[in-house]
C-alpha angles and dihedrals in degrees: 000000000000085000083056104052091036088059091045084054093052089050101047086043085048093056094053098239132134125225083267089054085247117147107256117248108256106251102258112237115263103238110080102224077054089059107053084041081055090048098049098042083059102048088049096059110057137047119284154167108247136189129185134191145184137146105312094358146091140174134198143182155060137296136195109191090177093048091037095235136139141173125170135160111214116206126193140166156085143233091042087297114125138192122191121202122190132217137191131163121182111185105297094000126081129172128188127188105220080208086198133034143154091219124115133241093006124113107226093203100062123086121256113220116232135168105260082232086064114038094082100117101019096089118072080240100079100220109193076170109031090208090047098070095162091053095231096141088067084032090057094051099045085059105114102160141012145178128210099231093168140329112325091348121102134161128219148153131247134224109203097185095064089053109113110255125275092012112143126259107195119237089333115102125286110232153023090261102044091043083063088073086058107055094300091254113153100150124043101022109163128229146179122224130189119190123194127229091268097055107261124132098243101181134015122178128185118206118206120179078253104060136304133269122217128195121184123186135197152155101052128204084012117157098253100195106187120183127204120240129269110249092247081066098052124075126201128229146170120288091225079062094049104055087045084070106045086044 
């Protein structure tokens, strides 16, 4: 009898379930840099709800790299005076609202359509993935070192110049020259990291001599059901207009 219920144990050990049929949590690296890189690569990787935040703006939204979907409100604004623009990407297709411009003739609330392929860097957002919005796969590269400082919470510091190339960086800026204007630190950048119980980086915050980008997430592994625009909701421009704002 003890052999029997031994060998139930293994199996059930060996399927990788708890008592509640729940998946077991993969056992997190060792080494604590290891860790938060562990922690990012799974939250990339799955649907879930994102919010990101720095002086003046905030994003918010939910992304499904796996499904190809994407849907974020972008708020910006000071003085108690707000814009919203709208994004939403499904599969090759991808629309933005520009919610405030000086251009004539051209309703700012409506969507502008864009190739998915090209829409990196039209969004505020500068998606070097489109369905990476927090940039934390570039995040995750540019980690080159982290301390534990509690459970689920570690330290560390960025080096932006051993990212790959045309990887997204959030709501920071997005490159070497623009990050001169904040402070001019490309190597050593600190930053804080929560991860949750799970597994999944939770929170991740960079911290420039400027100001400081958040970025939460939440909801993994939600149906994220985005649908495209009408086309009354759509306006047409040129494509010479077009390409101005993905440039």
């Amino acid at each position: 009898m003890v052999r029997k219920w031994m060998l139930v144990g293994l199996l059930a050990l060996l399927a990788g379930c708890d008592s509640g049929g729940n998946a077991v949590p993969e056992p997190a690296p060792a080494d604590p840099l290891a860790q938060v890189r562990a922690a990012a690569a799974k939250t990339a990787k799955g649907s879930a709800h994102v919010t990101l935040s720095v002086p003046n703006v905030e994003v918010v939204g939910d992304t499904d790299p796996a499904g190809k979907a994407l849907t974020l409100t972008v708020t910006t604004g000071t003085g108690g005076e707000t814009v919203d623009s709208k994004v939403r990407v499904v599969g090759d297709d991808a629309w933005m609202t520009l919610g405030s411009t000086y251009l004539p003739n051209l309703d700012p609330t409506k969507f502008i359509w864009f190739p998915t392929s090209e829409f990196a860097t039209a969004s505020l957002v500068h998606l070097g993935d489109t369905f990476d919005p927090a940039g934390i796969k570039g995040f995750s590269a540019a980690m080159t070192a982290a301390t534990r400082t509690g459970e689920g919470t570690y330290t560390g510091t960025l080096d932006f110049t051993v990212a790959p190339a045309k990887v997204s960086r959030g709501l920071l800026p997005a490159t070497a020259e623009q990050l001169e204007h904040h402070g001019g630190v490309s190597q050593s950048v600190p930053y804080e990291a929560s991860v949750d119980a799970q597994g999944y980086l939770i929170a991740l915050t960079v911290t420039l001599p400027t100001f400081a980008s958040t970025a939460r997430f939440s909801d993994f592994g939600k149906h994220v059901k985005i649908d495209k625009p009408s086309a009354a909701e759509v306006t047409e421009v040129p494509d010479g207009l077009r390409r101005l704002l993905a440039s």
